[in-house]
C-alpha positions in Angstrom: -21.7 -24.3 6.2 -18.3 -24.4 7.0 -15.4 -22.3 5.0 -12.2 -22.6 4.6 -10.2 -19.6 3.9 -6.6 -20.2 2.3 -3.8 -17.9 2.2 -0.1 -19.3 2.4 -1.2 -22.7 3.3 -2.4 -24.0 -0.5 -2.0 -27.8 0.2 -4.6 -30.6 1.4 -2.2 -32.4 3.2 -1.1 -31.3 6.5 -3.3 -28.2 6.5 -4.7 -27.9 10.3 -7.6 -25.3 9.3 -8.7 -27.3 6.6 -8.6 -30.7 8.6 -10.9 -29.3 11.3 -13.5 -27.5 8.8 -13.8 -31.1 7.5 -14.2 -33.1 10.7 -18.5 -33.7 10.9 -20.9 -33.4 8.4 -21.5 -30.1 7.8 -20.8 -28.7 4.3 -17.5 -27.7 3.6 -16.3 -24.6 1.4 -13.1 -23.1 0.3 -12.3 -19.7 -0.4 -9.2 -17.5 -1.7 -8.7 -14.2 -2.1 -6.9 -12.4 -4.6 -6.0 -8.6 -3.8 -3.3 -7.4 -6.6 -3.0 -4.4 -5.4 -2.3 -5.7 -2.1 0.3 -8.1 -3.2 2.1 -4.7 -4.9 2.1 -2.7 -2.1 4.1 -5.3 -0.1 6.2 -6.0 -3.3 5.2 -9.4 -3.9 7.1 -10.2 -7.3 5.2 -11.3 -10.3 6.9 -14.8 -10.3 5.6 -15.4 -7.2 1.7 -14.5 -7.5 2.2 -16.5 -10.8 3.4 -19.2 -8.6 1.0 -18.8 -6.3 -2.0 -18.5 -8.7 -1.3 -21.6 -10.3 -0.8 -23.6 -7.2 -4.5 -21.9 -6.4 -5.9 -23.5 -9.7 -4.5 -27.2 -9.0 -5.6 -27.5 -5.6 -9.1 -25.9 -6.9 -9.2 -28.6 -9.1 -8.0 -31.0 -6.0 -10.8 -29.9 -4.2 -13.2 -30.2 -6.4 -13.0 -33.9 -7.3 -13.1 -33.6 -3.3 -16.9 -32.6 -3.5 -15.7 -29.1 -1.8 -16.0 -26.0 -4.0 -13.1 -23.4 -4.0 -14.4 -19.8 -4.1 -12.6 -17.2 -5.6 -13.1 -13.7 -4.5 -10.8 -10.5 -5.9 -10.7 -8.2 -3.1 -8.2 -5.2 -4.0 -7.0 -4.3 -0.5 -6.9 -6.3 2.7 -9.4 -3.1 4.5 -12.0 -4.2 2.0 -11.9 -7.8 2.7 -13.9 -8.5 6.0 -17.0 -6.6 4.7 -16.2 -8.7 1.1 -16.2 -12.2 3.3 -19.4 -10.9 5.3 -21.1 -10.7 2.2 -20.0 -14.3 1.0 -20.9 -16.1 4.8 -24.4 -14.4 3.9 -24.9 -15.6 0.7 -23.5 -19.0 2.0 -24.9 -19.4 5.2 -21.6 -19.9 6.6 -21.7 -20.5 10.3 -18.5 -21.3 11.2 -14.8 -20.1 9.4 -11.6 -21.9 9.6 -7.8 -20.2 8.6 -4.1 -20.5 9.4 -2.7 -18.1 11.7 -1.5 -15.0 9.9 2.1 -13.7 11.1 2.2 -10.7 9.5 1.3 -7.5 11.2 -1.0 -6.0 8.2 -2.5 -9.4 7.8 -2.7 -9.6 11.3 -5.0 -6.7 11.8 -7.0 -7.7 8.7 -7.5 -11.4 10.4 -8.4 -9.4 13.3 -11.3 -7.4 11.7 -13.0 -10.1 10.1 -13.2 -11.8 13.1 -15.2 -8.3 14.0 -17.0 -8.4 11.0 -18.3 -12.2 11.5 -19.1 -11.8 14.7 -22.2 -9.5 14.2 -23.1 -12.5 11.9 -22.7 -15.1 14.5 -20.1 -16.5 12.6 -17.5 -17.9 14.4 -13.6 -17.7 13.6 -11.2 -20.3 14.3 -7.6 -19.5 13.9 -5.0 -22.5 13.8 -1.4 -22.7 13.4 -0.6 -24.0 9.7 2.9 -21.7 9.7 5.3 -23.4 12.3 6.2 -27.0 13.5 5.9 -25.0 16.8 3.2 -22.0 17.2 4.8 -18.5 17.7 4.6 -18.1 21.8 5.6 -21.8 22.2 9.4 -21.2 22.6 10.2 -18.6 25.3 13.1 -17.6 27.6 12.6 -18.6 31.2 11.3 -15.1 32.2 8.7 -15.5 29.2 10.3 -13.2 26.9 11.2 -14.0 22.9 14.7 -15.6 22.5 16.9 -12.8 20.6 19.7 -14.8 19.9 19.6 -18.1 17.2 21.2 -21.1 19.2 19.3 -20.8 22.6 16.3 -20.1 20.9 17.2 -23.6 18.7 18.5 -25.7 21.9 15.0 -24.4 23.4 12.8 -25.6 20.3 14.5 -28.5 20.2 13.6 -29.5 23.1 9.9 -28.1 23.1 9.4 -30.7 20.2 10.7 -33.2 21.9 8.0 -32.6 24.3 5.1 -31.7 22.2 5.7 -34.1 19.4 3.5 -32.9 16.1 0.9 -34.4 14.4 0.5 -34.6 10.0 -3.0 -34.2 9.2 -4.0 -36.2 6.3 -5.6 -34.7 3.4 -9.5 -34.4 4.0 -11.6 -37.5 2.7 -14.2 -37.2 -0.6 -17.2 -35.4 0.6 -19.5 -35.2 -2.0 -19.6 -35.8 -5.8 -17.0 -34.1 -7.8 -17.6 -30.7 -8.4 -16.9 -28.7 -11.7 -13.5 -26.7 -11.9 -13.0 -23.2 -13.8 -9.7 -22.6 -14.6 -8.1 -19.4 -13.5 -6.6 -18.9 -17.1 -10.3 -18.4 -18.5 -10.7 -15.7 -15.4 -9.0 -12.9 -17.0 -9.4 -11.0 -13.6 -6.8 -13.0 -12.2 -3.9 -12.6 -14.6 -4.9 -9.4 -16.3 -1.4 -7.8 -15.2 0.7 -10.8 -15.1 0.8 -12.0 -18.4 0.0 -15.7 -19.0 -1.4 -17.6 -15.2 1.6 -20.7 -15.5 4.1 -21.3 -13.3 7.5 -21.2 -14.2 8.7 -24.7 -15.7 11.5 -24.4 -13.6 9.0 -24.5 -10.7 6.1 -26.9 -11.4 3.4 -26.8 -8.7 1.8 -29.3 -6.9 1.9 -31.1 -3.6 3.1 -34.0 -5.1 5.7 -31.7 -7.3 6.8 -30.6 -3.4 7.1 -34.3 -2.2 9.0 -35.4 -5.2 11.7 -32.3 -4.6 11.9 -33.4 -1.0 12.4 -37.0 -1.1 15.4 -36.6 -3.8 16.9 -34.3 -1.4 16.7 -36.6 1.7 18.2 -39.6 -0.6 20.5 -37.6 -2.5 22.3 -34.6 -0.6 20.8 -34.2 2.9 23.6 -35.9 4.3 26.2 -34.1 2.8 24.1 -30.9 3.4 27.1 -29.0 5.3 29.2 -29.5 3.0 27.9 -28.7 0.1 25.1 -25.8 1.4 27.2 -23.0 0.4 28.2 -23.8 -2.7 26.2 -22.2 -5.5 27.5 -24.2 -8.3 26.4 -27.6 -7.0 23.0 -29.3 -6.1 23.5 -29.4 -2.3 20.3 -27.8 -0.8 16.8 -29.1 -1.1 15.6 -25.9 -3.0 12.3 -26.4 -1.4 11.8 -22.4 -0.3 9.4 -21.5 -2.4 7.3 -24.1 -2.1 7.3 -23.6 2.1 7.1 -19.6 1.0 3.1 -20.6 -0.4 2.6 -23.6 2.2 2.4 -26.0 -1.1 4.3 -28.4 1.9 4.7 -27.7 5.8 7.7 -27.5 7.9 6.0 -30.2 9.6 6.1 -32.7 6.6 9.9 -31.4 6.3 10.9 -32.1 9.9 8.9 -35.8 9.5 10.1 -36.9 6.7 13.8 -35.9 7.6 13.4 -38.3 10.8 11.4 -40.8 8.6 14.7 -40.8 6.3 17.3 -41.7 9.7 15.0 -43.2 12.0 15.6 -40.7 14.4 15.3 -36.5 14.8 19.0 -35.7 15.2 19.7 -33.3 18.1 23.7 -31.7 17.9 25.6 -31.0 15.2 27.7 -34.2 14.9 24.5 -36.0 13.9 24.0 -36.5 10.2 20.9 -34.4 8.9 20.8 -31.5 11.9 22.4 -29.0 9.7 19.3 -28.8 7.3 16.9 -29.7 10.6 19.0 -26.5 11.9 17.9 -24.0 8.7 14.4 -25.2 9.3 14.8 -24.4 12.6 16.2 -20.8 11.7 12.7 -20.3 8.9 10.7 -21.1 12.3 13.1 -18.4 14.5 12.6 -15.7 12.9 8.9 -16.3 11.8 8.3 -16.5 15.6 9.9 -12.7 15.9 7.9 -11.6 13.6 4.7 -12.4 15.9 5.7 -11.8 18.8 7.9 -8.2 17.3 5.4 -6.3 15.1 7.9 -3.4 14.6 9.8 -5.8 12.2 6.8 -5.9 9.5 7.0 -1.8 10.0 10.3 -1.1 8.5 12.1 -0.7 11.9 15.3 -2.7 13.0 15.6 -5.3 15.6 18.3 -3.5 17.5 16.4 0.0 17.8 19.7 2.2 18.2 20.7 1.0 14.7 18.1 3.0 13.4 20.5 6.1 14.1 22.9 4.8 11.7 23.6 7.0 8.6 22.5 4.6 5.5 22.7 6.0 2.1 20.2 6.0 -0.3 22.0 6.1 -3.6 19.7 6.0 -6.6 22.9 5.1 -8.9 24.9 2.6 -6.9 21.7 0.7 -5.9 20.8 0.7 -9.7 24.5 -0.7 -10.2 24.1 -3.5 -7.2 20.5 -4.8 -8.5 21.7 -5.0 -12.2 24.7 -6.7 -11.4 27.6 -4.4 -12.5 29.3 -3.8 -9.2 32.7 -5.0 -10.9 32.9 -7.7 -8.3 32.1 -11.1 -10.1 30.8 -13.2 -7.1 28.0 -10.4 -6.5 27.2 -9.3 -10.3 26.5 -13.2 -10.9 23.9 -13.5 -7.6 22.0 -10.5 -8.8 22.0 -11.5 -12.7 20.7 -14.9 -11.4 18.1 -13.4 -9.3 16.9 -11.4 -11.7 16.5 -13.8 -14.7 15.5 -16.7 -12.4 13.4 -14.7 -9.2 15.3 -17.3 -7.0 19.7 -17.0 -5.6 21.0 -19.6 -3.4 21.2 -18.7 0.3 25.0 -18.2 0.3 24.6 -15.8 -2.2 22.1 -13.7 -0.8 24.4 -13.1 2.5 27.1 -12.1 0.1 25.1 -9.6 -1.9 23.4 -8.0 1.3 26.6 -7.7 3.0 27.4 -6.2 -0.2 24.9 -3.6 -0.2 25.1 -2.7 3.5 28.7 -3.1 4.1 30.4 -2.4 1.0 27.7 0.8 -0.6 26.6 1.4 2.9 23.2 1.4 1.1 20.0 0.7 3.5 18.9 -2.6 3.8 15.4 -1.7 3.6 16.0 -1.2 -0.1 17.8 -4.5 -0.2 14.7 -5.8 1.7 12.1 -4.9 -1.0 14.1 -5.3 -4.1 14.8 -9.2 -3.0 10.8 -9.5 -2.6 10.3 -7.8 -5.7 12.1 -10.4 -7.1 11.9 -13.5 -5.6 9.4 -16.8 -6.1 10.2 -17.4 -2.0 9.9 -13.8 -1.2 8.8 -14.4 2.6 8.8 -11.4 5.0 10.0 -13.3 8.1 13.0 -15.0 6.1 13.7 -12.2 3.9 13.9 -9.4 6.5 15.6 -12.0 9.1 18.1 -12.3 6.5 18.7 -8.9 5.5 18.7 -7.4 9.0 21.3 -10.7 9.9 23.7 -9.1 7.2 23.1 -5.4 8.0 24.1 -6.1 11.6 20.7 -4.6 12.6 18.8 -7.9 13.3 18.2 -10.4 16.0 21.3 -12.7 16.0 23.2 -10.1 13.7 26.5 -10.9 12.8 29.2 -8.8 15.1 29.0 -5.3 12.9 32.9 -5.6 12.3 32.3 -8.6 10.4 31.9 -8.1 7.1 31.9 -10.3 4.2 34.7 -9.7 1.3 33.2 -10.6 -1.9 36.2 -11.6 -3.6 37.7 -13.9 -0.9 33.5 -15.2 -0.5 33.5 -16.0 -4.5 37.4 -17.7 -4.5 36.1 -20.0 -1.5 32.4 -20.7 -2.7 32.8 -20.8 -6.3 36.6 -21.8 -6.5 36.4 -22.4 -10.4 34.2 -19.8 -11.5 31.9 -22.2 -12.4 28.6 -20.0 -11.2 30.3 -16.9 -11.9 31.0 -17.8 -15.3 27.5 -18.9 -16.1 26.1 -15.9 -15.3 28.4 -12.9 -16.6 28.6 -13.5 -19.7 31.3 -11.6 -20.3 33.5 -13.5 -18.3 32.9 -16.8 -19.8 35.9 -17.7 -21.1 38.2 -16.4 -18.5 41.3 -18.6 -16.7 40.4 -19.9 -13.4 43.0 -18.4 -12.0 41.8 -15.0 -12.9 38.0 -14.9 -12.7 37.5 -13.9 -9.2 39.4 -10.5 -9.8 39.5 -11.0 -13.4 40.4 -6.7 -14.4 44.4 -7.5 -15.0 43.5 -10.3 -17.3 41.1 -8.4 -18.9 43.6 -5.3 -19.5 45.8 -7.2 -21.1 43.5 -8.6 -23.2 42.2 -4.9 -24.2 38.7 -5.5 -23.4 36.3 -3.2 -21.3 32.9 -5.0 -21.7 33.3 -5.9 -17.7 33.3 -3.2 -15.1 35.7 -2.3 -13.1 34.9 -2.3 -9.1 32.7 0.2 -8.2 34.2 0.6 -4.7 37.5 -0.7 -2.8 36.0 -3.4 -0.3 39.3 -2.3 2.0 38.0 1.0 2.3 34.0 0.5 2.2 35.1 -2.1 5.3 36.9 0.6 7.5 33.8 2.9 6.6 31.4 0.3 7.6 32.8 -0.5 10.7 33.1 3.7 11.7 29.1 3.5 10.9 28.7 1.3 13.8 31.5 2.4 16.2 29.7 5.8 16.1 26.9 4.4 17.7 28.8 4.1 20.4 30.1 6.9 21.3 
């Protein structure tokens, strides 16, 4: 018996560790493992695991009518799973297990003790890459080191493609008669703490859902990508995160379709389509630092001296910024769509971390988790990439003296208001002119239902700035 065990890689199609369980004759099983208490302790948001759960109940039903059964184990905490899967290859008779490579560090060392655990069973372990376009270790500096700076490390993969090329692994073939399929709603287990097991409507699941949202964004918008990428009131990106964030599609299917679409895989900016090819290439950048850095699934910063820095830790003002009532309209918007949605638009989330970090001087650890408590994407590489970019502690970080000014980011990315108004409420009916700093208008009118700014950007930026010069000295 052979057994596949899925983790962020919930698709047929594509799926490496899958595709080689299934080649021969050998009996093929599937396996997934729930461990809530696991998911809370990396502050996996509730949207998500819903998300997630209910991809896990199509794609049990997928593989059913597949002749391959999906087992479902709930295994509290990732120390307790590799004696829980040496107990299943027992009562299976598994001889052989098949997974996509883990990249983070505690799933890492988890992968790494079942592969203990198996091996006094003669089981054998095969870990593949199901993560990447290109496996972590693949693009390196010419003195083998990791690439610590974006566009080298992009001219580099780039290249490596060109000279690996990538294979799509078709979904597996029928094996057997269908197989029964219990739903994970009857399983009250599963969704005991998260209410009712659906995903969000906004976010239907399914590889075909993932497909669908693809090819309308190759036809539609991929060729107007950078111009339109940063603006949040407008359709311009492929909103395909969270469906990469629970492998529901691959980067690989992303990067071949996109050539499929021009009939070629562009190569320099002046090409149509290498802007978006470019973001895809950022997802596998810092996904690739994360395996080959462990210290960034600890809590530490890229740039080890940053750690020096002297963050606050405000209970109040970091109450203010994740409720949205900073008194700065492009941020309080973000965050109040984040928080009724679980998903903001890239643009937005630079603006809010630089926000946090730059304006409250608030540490971006606390950014970190509150954006994976939150979001239906949360993914550790991307999501501390990203906040580590705008804290100025990251690979690739932005220079420290540059930091974003909300108002001038909202009056260039949401010129009309148009997000800003849809979201805070209470500024729905203001001018154009006046919704980006909209307090004037608002005195005039005698209304104090918005708040004022909580702090003066000028003088946060001066302070920000002295944070980092003081590392200096």
């Amino acid at each position: 018996m052979k057994l596949v065990w899925l983790r962020n890689d919930l698709r047929l199609a594509d799926n490496p560790a899958l595709r080689h369980a299934c080649a021969g004759d050998e009996p093929v099983a599937a396996l997934f493992i729930v461990s809530p208490t696991q998911w809370r302790q990396h502050k996996m948001a509730p949207i998500r695991q819903r998300f997630m759960l209910a991809q896990v109940d199509e794609l049990g039903r997928e593989l059913a009518a597949l002749g391959i059964p999906l087992h479902l184990l709930r295994v509290e905490t990732f120390a307790e799973v590799p004696a829980a899967l040496a107990d299943l290859s027992r009562e299976l008779g598994v001889t052989q297990l098949y997974a996509n490579q883990a990249i983070e560090i505690d799933e890492q060392r988890r992968d790494h003790a079942v592969s203990a655990a198996l091996a006094e069973q003669a089981v054998s372990c095969h870990w593949l890459n199901g993560c990447c376009v290109l496996p972590p270790g693949r693009v390196l500096t010419g003195s083998g080191e990791m690439f610590k700076v974006f566009t080298p490390f992009s001219r580099a993969w780039l290249k490596a493609l060109d000279e690996d090329g990538f294979v799509i692994h078709r979904a597996p073939a029928p094996r057997g008669e269908p197989l029964p399929w219990q739903p994970l709603a009857e399983l009250k287990w599963v969704d005991e703490a998260l209410g009712e097991l659906t995903a969000d409507p906004r976010w239907p699941v399914g590889e075909a859902e993932a497909r669908r949202r693809l090819n309308i964004f190759l036809e539609r918008a991929v060729l107007d990508y950078g111009e339109t990428r940063d603006f949040p009131a407008i359709a311009g990106t492929s909103v395909l995160s969270p469906y990469l964030a629970v492998g529901l599609i691959s980067p690989r299917q992303c990067v071949a379709a996109l050539q499929q679409r021009l009939g070629y895989r562009p190569q320099s900016k002046a090409q149509p389509g290498f802007v978006w090819l470019n973001e895809l290439v950022w997802r596998e950048f810092y996904r690739h630092l994360l395996v080959l850095i462990p210290t960034l699934s600890m809590n530490r910063p890229f740039k080890p001296e940053t750690a020096a820095l002297p963050w606050s830790w405000d209970p109040d003002a970091f109450a203010t910024w994740c409720e949205g009532r900073t008194g700065y309209p492009i941020v309080d918007a973000a965050m109040r769509c984040l928080n009724a949605t679980g998903w903001m638009h890239n643009r937005l989330r630079m603006i809010v971390a630089s926000f946090l970090t730059k304006d409250l001087h608030i540490h971006w650890r606390l950014g970190e988790d509150y954006f994976m408590s939150r979001l239906i994407d949360g993914d550790l590489a991307a999501n501390n990439g990203g906040w580590q970019w705008a804290a100025g502690t990251g690979a690739d970080a932005a220079p420290y003296f540059r930091v974003f000014n909300p108002t001038t980011q909202g009056q260039r990315f949401d010129p009309q208001g148009e997000f800003i108004r849809t979201w805070v409420t209470e500024l729905a009916d203001i001018p154009a002119a006046y919704v980006h700093q909209p307090h004037d208008w608002l005195r005039l009118k005698g209304r104090q239902d918005y708040p004022a700014p909580m702090v003066d950007h000028a003088v946060a930026r001066v302070r920000a700035i002295e944070m980092f010069r003081s590392l200096e000295k």
